[in-house]
C-alpha positions as a Markdown table, in Angstrom:
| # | Residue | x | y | z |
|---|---|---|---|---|
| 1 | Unk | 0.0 | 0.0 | 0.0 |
| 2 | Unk | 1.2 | 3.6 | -0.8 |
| 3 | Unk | 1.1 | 6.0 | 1.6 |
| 4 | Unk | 0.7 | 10.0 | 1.4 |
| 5 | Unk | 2.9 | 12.3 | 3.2 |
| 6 | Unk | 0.7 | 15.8 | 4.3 |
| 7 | Unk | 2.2 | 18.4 | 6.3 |
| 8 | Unk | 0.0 | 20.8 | 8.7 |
| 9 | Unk | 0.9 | 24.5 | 8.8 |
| 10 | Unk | 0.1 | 27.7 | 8.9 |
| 11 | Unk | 0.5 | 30.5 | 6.4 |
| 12 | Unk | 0.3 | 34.1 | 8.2 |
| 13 | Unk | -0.1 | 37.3 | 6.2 |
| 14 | Unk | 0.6 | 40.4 | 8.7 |
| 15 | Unk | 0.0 | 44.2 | 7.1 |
| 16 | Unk | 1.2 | 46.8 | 9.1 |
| 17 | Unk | 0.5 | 50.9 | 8.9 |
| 18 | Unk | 2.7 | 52.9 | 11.5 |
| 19 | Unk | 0.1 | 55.8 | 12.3 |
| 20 | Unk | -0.1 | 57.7 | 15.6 |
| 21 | Unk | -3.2 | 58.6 | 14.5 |
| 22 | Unk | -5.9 | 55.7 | 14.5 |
| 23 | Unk | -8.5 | 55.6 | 12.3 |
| 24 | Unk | -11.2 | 53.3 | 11.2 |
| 25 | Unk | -9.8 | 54.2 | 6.9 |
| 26 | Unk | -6.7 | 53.0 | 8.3 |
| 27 | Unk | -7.8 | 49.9 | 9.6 |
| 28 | Unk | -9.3 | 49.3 | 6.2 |
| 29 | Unk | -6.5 | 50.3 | 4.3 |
| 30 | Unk | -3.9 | 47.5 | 6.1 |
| 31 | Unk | -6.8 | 44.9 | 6.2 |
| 32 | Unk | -7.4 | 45.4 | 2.5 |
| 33 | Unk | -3.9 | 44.6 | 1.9 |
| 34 | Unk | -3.7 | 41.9 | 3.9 |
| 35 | Unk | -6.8 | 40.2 | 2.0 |
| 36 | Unk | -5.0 | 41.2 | -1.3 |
| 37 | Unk | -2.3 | 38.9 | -0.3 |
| 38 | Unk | -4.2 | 36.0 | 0.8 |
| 39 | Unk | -6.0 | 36.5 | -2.7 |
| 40 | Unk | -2.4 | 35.8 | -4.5 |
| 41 | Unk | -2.4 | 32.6 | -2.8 |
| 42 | Unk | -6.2 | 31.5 | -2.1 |
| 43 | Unk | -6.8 | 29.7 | -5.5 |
| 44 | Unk | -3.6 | 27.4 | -4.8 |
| 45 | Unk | -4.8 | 26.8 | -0.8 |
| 46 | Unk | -8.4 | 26.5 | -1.1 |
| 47 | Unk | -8.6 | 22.8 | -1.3 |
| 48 | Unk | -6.5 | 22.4 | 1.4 |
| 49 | Unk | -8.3 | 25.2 | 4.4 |
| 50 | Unk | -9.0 | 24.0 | 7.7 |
| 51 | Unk | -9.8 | 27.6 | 9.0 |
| 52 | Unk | -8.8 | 31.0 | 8.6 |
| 53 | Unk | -8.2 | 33.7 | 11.9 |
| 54 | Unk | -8.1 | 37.3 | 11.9 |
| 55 | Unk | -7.0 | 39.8 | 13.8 |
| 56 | Unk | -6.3 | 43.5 | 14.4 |
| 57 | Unk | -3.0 | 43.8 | 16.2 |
| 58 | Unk | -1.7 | 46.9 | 18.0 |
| 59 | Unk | 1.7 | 47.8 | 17.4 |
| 60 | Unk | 3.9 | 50.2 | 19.2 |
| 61 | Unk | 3.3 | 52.4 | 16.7 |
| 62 | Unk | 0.2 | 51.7 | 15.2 |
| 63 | Unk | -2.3 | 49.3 | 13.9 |
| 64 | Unk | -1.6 | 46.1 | 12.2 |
| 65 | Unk | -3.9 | 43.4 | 10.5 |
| 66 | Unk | -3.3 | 39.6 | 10.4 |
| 67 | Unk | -4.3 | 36.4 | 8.7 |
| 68 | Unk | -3.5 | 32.8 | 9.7 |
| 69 | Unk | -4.4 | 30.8 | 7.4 |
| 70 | Unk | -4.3 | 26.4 | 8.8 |
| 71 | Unk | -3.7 | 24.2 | 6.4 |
| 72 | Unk | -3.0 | 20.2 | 5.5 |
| 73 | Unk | -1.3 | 19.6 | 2.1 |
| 74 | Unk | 0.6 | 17.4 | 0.6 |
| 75 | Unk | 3.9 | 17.1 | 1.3 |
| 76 | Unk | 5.0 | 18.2 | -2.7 |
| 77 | Unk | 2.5 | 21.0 | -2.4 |
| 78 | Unk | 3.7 | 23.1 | 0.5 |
| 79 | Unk | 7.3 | 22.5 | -0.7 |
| 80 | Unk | 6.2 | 23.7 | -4.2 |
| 81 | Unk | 4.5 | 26.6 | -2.7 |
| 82 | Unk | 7.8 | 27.3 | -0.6 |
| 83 | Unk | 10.1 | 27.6 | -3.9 |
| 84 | Unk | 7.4 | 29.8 | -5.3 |
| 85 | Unk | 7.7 | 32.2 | -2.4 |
| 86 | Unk | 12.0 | 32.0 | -3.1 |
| 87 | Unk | 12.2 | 30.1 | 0.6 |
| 88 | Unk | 14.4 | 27.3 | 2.1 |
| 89 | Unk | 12.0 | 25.4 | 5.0 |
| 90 | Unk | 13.5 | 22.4 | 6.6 |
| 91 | Unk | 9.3 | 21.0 | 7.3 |
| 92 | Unk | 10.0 | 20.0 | 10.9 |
| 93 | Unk | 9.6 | 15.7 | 11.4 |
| 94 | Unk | 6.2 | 16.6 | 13.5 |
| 95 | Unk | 4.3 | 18.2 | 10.9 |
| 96 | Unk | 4.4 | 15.5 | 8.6 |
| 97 | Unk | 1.8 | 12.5 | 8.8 |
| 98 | Unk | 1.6 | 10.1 | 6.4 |
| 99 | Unk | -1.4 | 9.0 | 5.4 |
| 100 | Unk | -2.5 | 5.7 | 3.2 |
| 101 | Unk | -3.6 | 6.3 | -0.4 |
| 102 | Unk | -6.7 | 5.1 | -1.8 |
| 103 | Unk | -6.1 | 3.3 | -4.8 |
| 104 | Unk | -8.4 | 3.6 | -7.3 |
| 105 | Unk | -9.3 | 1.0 | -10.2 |
């Protein structure tokens, strides 16, 4: 029997606007580019969402916006996504499961 290797991880877009001066258009500015981002990637992910978590994040000096999006993948797929990006990941032994395939006739 064959098995699968899939590896659970978390992608997190963070958008950041350093403004003393709060305000709800700049809230929407940083969140709007944080969803711009996960749009580059959503059509490659989709298949492989377990949830998605938002937050608004004070910073020091202002407001940022983040995304983490969970997902299990194959173990070719999140590597391919990695030399996309132009990264190196080692995928940590724990993260990876391996699962049987199904065959199918």
């Amino acid at each position: 029997m064959n098995t699968k290797a899939e590896v659970t991880t978390t992608l997190t877009i963070f958008q950041h606007a350093s403004s003393y001066l709060f305000s709800a258009e700049t809230l929407l500015a940083v969140k709007r580019r944080a969803d711009q981002e996960l749009d580059r990637y959503f059509p490659k992910l989709w298949p492989y969402i377990r949830s998605i978590e938002a937050e608004i994040v004070r910073t020091g000096d202002g407001v940022g916006y983040k995304i983490r999006v969970h997902i299990t993948a194959p173990l070719e797929v999140v590597q391919a996504f990695h030399t996309a990006a132009g990264v190196h990941v080692d995928i940590p032994r724990e993260q990876i499961t391996y699962k049987p395939e199904m065959e199918t006739k």
